[in-house]
Structure formats: C-alpha cells, structure tokens
C-alpha positions as protocol buffer text, in pm:
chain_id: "A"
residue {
  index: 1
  type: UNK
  ca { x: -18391 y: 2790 z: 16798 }
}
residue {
  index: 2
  type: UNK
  ca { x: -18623 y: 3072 z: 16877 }
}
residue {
  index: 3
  type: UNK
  ca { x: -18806 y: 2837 z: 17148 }
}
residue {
  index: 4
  type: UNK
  ca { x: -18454 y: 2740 z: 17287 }
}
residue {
  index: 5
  type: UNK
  ca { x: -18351 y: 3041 z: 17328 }
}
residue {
  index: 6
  type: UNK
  ca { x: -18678 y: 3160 z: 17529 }
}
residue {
  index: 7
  type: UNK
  ca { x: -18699 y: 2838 z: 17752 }
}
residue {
  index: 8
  type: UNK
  ca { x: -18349 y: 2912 z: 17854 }
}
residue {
  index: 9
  type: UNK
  ca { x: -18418 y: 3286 z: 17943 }
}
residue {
  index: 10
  type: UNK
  ca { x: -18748 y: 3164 z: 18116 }
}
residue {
  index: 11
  type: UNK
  ca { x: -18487 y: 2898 z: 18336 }
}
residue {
  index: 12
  type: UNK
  ca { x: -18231 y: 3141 z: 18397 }
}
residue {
  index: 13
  type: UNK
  ca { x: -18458 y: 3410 z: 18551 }
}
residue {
  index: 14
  type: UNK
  ca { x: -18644 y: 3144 z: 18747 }
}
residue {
  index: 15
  type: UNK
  ca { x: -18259 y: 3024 z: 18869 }
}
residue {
  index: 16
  type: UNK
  ca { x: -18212 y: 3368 z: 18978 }
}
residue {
  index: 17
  type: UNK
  ca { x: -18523 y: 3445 z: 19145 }
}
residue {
  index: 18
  type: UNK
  ca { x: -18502 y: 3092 z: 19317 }
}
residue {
  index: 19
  type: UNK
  ca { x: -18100 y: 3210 z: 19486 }
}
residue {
  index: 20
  type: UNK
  ca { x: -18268 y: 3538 z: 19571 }
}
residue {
  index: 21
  type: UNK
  ca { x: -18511 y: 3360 z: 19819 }
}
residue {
  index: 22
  type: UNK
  ca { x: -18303 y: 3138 z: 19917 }
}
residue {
  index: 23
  type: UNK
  ca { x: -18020 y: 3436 z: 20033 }
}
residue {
  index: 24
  type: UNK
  ca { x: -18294 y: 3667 z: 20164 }
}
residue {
  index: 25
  type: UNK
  ca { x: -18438 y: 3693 z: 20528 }
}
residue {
  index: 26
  type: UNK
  ca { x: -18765 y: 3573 z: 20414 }
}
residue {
  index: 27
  type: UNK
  ca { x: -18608 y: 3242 z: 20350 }
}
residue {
  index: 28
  type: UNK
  ca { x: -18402 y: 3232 z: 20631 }
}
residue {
  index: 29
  type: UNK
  ca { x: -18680 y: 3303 z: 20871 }
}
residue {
  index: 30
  type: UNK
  ca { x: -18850 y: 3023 z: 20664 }
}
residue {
  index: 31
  type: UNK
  ca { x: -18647 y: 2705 z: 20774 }
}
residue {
  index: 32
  type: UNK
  ca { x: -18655 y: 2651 z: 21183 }
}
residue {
  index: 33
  type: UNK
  ca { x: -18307 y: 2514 z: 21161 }
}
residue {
  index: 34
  type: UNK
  ca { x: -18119 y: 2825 z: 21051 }
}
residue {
  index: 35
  type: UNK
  ca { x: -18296 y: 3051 z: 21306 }
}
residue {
  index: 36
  type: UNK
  ca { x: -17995 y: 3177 z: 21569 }
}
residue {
  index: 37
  type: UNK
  ca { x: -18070 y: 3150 z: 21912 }
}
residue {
  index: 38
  type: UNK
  ca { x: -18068 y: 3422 z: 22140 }
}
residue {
  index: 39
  type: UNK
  ca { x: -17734 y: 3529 z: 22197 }
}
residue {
  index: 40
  type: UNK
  ca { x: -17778 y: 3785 z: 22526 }
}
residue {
  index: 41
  type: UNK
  ca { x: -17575 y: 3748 z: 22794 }
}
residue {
  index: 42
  type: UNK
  ca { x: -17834 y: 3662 z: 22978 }
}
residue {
  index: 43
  type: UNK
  ca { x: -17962 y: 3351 z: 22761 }
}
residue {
  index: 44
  type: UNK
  ca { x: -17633 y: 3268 z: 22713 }
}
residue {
  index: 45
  type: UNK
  ca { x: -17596 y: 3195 z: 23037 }
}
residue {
  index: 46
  type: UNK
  ca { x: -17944 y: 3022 z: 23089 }
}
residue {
  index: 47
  type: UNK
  ca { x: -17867 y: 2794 z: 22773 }
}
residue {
  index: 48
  type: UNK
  ca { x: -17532 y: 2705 z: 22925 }
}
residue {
  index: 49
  type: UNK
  ca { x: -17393 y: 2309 z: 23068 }
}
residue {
  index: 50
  type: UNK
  ca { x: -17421 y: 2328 z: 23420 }
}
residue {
  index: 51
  type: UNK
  ca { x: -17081 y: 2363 z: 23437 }
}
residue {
  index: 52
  type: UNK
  ca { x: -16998 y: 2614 z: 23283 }
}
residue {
  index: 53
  type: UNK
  ca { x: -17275 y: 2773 z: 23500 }
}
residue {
  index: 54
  type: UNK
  ca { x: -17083 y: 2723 z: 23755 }
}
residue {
  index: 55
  type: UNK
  ca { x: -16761 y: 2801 z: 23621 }
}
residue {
  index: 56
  type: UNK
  ca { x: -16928 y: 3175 z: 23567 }
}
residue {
  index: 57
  type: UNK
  ca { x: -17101 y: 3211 z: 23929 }
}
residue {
  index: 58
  type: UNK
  ca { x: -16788 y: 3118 z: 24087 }
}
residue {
  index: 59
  type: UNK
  ca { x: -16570 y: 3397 z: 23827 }
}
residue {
  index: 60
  type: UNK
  ca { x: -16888 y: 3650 z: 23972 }
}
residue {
  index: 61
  type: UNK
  ca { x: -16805 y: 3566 z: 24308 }
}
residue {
  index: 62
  type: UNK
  ca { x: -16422 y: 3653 z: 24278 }
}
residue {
  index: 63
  type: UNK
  ca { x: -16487 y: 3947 z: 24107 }
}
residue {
  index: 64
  type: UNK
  ca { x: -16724 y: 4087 z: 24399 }
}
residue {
  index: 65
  type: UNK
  ca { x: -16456 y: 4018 z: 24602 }
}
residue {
  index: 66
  type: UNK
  ca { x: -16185 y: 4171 z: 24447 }
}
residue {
  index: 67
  type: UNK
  ca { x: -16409 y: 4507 z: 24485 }
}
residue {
  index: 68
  type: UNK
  ca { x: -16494 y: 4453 z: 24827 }
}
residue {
  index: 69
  type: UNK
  ca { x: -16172 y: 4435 z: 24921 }
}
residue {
  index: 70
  type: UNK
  ca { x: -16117 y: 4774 z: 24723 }
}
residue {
  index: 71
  type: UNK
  ca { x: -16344 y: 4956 z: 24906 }
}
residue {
  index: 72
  type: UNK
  ca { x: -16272 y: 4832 z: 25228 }
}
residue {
  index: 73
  type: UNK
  ca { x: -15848 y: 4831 z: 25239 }
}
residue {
  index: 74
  type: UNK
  ca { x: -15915 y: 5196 z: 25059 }
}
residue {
  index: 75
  type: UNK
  ca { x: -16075 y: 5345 z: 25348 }
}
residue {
  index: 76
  type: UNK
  ca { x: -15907 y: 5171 z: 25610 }
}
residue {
  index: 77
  type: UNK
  ca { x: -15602 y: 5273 z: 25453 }
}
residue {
  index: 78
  type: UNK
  ca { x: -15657 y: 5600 z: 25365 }
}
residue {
  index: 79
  type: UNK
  ca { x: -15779 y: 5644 z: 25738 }
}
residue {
  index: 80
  type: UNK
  ca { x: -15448 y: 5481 z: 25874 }
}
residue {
  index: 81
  type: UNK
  ca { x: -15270 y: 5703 z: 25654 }
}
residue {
  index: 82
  type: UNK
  ca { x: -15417 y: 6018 z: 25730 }
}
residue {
  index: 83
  type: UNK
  ca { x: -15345 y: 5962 z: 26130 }
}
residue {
  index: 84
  type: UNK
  ca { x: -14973 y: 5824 z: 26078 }
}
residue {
  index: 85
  type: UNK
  ca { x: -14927 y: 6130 z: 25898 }
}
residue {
  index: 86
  type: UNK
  ca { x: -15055 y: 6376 z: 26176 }
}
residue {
  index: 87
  type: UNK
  ca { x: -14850 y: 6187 z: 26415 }
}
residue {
  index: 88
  type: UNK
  ca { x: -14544 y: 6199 z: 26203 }
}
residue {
  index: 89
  type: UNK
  ca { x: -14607 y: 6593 z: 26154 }
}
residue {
  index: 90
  type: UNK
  ca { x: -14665 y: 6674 z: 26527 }
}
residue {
  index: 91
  type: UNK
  ca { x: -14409 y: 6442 z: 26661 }
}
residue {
  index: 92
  type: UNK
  ca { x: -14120 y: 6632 z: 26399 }
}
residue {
  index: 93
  type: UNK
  ca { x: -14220 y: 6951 z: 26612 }
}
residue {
  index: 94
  type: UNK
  ca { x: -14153 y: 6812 z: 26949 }
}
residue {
  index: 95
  type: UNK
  ca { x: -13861 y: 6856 z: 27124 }
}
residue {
  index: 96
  type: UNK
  ca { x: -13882 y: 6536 z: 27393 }
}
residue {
  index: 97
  type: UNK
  ca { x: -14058 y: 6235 z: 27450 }
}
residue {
  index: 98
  type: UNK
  ca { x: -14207 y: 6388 z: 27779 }
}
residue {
  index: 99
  type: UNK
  ca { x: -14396 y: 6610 z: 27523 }
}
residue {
  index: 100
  type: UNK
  ca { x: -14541 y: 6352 z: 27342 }
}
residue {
  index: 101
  type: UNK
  ca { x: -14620 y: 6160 z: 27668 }
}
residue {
  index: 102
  type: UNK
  ca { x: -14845 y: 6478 z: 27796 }
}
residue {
  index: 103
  type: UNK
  ca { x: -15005 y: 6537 z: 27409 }
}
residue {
  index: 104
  type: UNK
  ca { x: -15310 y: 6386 z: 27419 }
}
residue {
  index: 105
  type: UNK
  ca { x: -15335 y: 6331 z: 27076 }
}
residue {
  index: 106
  type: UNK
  ca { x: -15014 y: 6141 z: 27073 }
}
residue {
  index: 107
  type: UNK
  ca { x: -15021 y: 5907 z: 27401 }
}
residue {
  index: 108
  type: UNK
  ca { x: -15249 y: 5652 z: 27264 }
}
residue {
  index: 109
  type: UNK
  ca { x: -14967 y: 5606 z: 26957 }
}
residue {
  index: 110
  type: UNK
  ca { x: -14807 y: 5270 z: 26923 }
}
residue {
  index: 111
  type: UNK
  ca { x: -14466 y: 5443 z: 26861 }
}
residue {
  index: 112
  type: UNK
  ca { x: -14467 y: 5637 z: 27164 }
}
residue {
  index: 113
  type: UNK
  ca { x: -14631 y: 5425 z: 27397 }
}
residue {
  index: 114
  type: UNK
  ca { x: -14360 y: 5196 z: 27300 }
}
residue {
  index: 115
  type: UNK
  ca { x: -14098 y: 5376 z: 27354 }
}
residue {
  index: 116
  type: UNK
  ca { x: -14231 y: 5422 z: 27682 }
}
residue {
  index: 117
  type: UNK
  ca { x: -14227 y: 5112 z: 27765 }
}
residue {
  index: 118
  type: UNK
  ca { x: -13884 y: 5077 z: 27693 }
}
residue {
  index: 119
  type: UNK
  ca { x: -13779 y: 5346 z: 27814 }
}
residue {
  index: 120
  type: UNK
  ca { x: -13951 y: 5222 z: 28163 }
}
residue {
  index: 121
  type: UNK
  ca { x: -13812 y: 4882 z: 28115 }
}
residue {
  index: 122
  type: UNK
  ca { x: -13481 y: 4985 z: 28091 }
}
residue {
  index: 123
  type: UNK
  ca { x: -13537 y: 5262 z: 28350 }
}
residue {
  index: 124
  type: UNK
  ca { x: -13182 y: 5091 z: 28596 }
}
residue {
  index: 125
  type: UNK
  ca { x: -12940 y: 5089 z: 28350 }
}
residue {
  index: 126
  type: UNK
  ca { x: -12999 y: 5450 z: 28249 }
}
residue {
  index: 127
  type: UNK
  ca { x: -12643 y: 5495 z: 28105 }
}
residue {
  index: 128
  type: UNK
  ca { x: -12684 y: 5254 z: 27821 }
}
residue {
  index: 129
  type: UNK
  ca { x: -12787 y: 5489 z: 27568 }
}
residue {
  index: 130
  type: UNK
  ca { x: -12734 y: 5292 z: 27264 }
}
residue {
  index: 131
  type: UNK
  ca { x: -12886 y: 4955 z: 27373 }
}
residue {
  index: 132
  type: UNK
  ca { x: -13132 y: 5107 z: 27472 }
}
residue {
  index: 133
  type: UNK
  ca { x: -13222 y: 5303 z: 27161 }
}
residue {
  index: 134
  type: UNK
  ca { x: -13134 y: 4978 z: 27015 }
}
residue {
  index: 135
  type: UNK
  ca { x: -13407 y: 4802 z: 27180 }
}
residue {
  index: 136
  type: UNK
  ca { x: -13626 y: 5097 z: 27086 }
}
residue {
  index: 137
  type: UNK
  ca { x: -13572 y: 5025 z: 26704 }
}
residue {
  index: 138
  type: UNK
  ca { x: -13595 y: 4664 z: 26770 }
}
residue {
  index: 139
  type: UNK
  ca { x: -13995 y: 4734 z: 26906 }
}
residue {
  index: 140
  type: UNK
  ca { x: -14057 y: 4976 z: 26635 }
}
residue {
  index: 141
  type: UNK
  ca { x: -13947 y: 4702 z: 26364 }
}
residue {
  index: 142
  type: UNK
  ca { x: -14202 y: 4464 z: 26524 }
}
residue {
  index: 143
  type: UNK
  ca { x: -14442 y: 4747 z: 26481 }
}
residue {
  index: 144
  type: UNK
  ca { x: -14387 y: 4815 z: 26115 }
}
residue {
  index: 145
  type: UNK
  ca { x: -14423 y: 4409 z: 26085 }
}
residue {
  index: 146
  type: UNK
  ca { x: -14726 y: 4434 z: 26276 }
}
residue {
  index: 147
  type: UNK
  ca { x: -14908 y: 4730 z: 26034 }
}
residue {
  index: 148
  type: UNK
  ca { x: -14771 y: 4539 z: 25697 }
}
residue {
  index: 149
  type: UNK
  ca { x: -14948 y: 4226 z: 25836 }
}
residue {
  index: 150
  type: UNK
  ca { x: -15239 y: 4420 z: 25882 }
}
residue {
  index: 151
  type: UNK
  ca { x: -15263 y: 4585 z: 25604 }
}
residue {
  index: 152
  type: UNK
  ca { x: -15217 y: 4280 z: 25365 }
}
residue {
  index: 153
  type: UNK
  ca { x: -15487 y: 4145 z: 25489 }
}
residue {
  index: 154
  type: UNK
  ca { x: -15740 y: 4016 z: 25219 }
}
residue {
  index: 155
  type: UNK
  ca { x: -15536 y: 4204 z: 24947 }
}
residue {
  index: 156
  type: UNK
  ca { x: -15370 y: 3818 z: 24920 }
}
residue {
  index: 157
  type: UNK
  ca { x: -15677 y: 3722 z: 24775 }
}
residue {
  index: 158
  type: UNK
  ca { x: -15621 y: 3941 z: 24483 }
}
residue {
  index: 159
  type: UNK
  ca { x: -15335 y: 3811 z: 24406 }
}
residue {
  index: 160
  type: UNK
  ca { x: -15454 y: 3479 z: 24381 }
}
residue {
  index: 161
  type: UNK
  ca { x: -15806 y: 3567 z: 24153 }
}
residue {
  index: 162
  type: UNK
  ca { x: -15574 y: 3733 z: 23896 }
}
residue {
  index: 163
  type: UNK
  ca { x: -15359 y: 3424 z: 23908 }
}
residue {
  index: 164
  type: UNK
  ca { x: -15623 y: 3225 z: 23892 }
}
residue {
  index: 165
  type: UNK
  ca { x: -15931 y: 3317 z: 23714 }
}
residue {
  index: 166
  type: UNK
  ca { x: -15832 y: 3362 z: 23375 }
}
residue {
  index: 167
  type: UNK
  ca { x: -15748 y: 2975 z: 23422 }
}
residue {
  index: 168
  type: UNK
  ca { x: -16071 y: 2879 z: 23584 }
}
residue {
  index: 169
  type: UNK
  ca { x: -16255 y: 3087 z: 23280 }
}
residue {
  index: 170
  type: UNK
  ca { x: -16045 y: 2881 z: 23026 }
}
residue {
  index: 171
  type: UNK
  ca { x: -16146 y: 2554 z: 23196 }
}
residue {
  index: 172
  type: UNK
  ca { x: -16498 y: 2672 z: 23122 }
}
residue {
  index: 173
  type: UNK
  ca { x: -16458 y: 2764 z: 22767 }
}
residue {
  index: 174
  type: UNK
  ca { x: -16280 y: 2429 z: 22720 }
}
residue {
  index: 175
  type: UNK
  ca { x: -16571 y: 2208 z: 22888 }
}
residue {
  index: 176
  type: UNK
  ca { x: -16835 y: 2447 z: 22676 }
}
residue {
  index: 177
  type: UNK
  ca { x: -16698 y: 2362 z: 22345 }
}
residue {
  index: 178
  type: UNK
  ca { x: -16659 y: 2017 z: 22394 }
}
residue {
  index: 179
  type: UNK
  ca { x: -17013 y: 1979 z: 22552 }
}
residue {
  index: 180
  type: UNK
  ca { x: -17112 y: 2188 z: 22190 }
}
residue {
  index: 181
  type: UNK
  ca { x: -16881 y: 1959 z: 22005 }
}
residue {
  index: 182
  type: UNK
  ca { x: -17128 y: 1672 z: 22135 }
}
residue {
  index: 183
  type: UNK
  ca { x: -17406 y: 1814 z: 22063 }
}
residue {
  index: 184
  type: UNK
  ca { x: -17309 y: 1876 z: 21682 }
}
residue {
  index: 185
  type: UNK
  ca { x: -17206 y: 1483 z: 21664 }
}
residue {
  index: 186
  type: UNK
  ca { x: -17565 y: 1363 z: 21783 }
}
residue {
  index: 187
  type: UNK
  ca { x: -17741 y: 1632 z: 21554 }
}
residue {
  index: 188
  type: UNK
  ca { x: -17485 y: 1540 z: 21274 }
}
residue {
  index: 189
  type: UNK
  ca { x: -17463 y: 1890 z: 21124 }
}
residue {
  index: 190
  type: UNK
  ca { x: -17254 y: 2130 z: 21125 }
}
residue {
  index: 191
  type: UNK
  ca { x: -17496 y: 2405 z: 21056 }
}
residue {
  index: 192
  type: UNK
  ca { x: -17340 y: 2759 z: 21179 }
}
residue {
  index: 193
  type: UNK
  ca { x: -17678 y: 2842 z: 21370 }
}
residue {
  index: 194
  type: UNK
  ca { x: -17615 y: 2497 z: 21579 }
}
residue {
  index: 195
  type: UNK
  ca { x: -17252 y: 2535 z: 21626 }
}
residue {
  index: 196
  type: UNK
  ca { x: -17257 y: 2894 z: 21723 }
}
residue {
  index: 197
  type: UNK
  ca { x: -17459 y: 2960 z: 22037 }
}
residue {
  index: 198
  type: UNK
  ca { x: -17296 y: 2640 z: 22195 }
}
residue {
  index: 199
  type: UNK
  ca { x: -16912 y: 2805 z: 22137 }
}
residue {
  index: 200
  type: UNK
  ca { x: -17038 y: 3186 z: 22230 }
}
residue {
  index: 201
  type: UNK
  ca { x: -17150 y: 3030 z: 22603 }
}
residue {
  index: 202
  type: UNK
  ca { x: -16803 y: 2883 z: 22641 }
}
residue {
  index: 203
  type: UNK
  ca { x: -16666 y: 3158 z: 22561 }
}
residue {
  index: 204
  type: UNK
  ca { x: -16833 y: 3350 z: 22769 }
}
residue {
  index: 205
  type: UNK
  ca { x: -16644 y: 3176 z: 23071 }
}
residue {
  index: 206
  type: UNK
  ca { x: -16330 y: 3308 z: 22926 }
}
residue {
  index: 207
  type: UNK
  ca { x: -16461 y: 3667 z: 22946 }
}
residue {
  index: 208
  type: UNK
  ca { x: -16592 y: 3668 z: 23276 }
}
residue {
  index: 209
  type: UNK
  ca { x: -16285 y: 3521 z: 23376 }
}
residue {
  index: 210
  type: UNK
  ca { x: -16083 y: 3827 z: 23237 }
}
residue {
  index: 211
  type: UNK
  ca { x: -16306 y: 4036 z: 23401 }
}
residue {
  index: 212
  type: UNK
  ca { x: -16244 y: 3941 z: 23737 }
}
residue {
  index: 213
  type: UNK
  ca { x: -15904 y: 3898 z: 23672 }
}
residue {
  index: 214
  type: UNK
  ca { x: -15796 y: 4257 z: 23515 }
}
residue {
  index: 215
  type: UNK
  ca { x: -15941 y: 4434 z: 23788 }
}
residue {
  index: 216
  type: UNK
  ca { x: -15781 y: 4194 z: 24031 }
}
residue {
  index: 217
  type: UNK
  ca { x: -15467 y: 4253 z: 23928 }
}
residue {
  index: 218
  type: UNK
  ca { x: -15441 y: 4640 z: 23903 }
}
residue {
  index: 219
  type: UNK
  ca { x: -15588 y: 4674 z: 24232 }
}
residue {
  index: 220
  type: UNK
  ca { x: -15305 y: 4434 z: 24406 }
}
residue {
  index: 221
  type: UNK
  ca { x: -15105 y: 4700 z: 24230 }
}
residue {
  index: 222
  type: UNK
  ca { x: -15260 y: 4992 z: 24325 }
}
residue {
  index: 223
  type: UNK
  ca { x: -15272 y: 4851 z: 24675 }
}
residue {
  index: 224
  type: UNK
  ca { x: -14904 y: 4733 z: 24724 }
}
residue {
  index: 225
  type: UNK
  ca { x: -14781 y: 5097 z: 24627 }
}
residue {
  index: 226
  type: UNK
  ca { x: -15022 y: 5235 z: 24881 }
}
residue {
  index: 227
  type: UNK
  ca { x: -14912 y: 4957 z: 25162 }
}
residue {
  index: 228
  type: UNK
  ca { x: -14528 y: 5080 z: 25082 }
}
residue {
  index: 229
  type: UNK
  ca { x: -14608 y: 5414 z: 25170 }
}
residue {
  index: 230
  type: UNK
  ca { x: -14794 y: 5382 z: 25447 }
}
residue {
  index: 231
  type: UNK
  ca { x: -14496 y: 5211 z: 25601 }
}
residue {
  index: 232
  type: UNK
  ca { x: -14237 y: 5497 z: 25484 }
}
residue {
  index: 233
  type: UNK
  ca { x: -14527 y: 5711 z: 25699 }
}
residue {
  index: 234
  type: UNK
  ca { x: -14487 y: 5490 z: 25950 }
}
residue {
  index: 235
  type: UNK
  ca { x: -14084 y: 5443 z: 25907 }
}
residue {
  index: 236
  type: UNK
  ca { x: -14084 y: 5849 z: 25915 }
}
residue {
  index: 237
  type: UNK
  ca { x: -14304 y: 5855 z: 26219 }
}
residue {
  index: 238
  type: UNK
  ca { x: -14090 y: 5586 z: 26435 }
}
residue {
  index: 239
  type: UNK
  ca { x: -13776 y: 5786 z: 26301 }
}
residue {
  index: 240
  type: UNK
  ca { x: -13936 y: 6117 z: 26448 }
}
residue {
  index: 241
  type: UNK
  ca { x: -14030 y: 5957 z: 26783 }
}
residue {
  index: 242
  type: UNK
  ca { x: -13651 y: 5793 z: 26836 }
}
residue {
  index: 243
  type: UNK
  ca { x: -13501 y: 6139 z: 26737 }
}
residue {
  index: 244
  type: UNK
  ca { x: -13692 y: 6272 z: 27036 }
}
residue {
  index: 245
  type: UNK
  ca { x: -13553 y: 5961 z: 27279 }
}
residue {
  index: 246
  type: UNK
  ca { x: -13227 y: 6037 z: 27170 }
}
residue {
  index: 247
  type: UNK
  ca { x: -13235 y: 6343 z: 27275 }
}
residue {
  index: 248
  type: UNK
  ca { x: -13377 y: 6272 z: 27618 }
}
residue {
  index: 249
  type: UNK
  ca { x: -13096 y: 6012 z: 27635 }
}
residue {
  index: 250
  type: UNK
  ca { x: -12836 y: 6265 z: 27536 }
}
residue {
  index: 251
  type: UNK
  ca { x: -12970 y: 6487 z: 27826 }
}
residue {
  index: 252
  type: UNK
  ca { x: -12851 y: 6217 z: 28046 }
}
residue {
  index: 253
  type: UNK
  ca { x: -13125 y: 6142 z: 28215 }
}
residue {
  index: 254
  type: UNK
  ca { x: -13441 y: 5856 z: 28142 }
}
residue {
  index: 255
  type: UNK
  ca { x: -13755 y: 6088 z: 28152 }
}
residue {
  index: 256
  type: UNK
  ca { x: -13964 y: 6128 z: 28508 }
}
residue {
  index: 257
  type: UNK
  ca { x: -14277 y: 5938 z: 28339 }
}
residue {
  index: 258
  type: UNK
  ca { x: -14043 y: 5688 z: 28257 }
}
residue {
  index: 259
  type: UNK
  ca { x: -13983 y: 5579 z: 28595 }
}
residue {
  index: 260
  type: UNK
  ca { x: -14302 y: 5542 z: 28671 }
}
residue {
  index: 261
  type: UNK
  ca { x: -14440 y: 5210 z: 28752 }
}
C-alpha cells in the first residue's frame, strides 16, 4: 500500500510539473505554431490581402483630404471674413454711396461696384426709387449666391468621406475576415495564434475608416457654421451699402459718378 501510495505521489507531481510547462512561456515559445505574429500596425498592414491594402490606402487618401481641405477653406475663409468685415464696418460709417465710390479701400468691393452699376444702368429713369433699389437687392442676392458657391467648394467632399468611409472600411473588414476564414479552412485549425492576426488586419480597415470619417464629419460642421456667418457678414455688408443708396435715392437725385459712362 506503502508503494501505491508513493507511485501515485511520484505521478501526481510529475502531472503537475508537466501542466506547468505546458502553461509557461518556455513552452509556448517552444511550439512554432502558437507563436503570434507581429501585430504592429505596420505588419499588419504588410501581412494584409491586397485588398484590404487597398481598402486602407484609399481610407489614407480621404483622410489627407479631409485636412487639406481644413487648412485651405480655414484660411481662405478666415481671410474673406476678415475683409467683409472691414467693409461692413467702414461702409456703416458712410453717409452716401459717392463716399464709398471715392474710398479706395471700398471701390474694388463687389457690393458697391454693383450698386454702381445699377445705379448707372438705371441712370434715365431716376424717379423709380424702389425698382431700382429692387434691382439693387436682386444683384446683391446673386452675390451672396455667388460667395456660398465659392465657399462650398471642396467642403462637399467632406460630406461625402464621412458618408462614406466608415462603409468602405467595413467592406474591408468584411473581405479580411473571410480571406482569414479561408485560410483557417485550408490549415484546418482553429488555433487562436492563426485566427487572430488574420481578423486584427480586417479590422484594421474598420479603424482607418473611422478615422477619416470622424474628422470628416466635424469639420463639415465646423465649416458650415463658419460659411453661415460669413454670409450674415456679407448679408450685413450688402444691407449697409443699400442703406447708403437709399439715401442717395431719397435725396432725389442718382449720384454724379453714376452717370458716368
């Protein structure tokens, strides 16, 4: 019984010394098979299906987009902004359009060059006051149109990456994990270290998609508040430059500059 006893202590320690190998580094380090792959997002990339590669350059792309057009509509509007606004402050002090007309800083304006022309174009029918500050709003209207159109431009294309890349990301993912799903049926194992790299590289399409998308998105935002208000500038500025044809107009008389050919 003795001997029974002792054989079975002598197994169980060997038992346990045989699970602590087999659940420590050492052992894990020891079989090729359950060594992970590199899982940088560097390799990751390298080790993806050429689709997916794809999938991720074109996501890249979209997101150096998106910040190009940041830093471009930013200055160009903060530029736009910061001359509306002068115009809008120095035409509020004026008291006629003949003023603005000899202000050198203001001739070269849209808004007052034309109301101008207006002004010149309607130059024989002098006593028509409202049509022709009617005709004046009607040309500033086009001009506002004009600046929106302007300004838009390229911040469309945000729009459309946040639409769209968080969908072009999940394509990815979904083309990733079935090209890992095919790899695990011709190895025939589902052994973690196999089955994980392939899923982590499609889902790194998903990520990269977010990331261009997010930042797409809150800077449409950001920029269609900051289009809006550059049109109330330019809304206060036309508003300031009509005030002062009104007056002319009340004066009775079309400005001398006015007639000129």
């Amino acid at each position: 019984m003795d001997c029974f006893a002792r054989h079975r202590c002598a197994f169980a320690s060997a038992a346990a010394a045989a699970a602590a190998f087999l659940f420590s580094p050492a052992a894990a380090c020891a079989d090729p098979g359950l060594v992970p792959q590199q899982l940088s997002i560097t390799a990751m990339f390298l080790q993806a299906d050429w689709v997916v590669k794809l999938v991720i350059i074109g996501l890249g792309c979209a997101s150096l987009t998106s910040w190009t057009v940041f830093a471009a509509k930013l200055l160009e509007l903060r530029k736009a902004s910061a001359i509306e606004r002068e115009v809008a402050d120095r035409v509020g002090a004026l008291r006629s359009l003949q003023e603005a007309a000899t202000d050198s800083s203001l001739a070269f304006s849209p808004l007052v060059r034309e109301a101008i022309a207006e002004l010149r174009a309607s130059s024989d029918a002098p006593q028509d006051g409202e049509g022709i500050k009617e005709r004046i709003v009607s040309r500033f209207q086009r001009h506002e149109a004009k600046v929106a159109r302007t300004m838009t431009r390229g911040v469309n294309v945000l729009a459309t990456i946040g639409a769209t890349a968080p969908f072009v990301g999940l394509f990815g993912t979904v083309w990733g994990i079935m090209h890992s799903f095919i790899g695990i049926a011709e190895k025939q194992t589902t052994n973690l270290a196999v089955v994980a790299p392939g899923i982590a590289e499609a889902l790194l399409a998903t990520g990269i998609g977010l990331v261009a998308a997010i930042p797409a998105v809150v800077i449409y935002n950001h920029f269609s508040r900051r289009i809006a208000a550059h049109r109330a500038i330019v809304a206060d500025s036309a508003a300031a430059v009509l005030r002062l044809v009104s007056r002319d107009l009340s004066r009775g008389h079309v400005p001398a500059f006015a007639r000129e050919g």
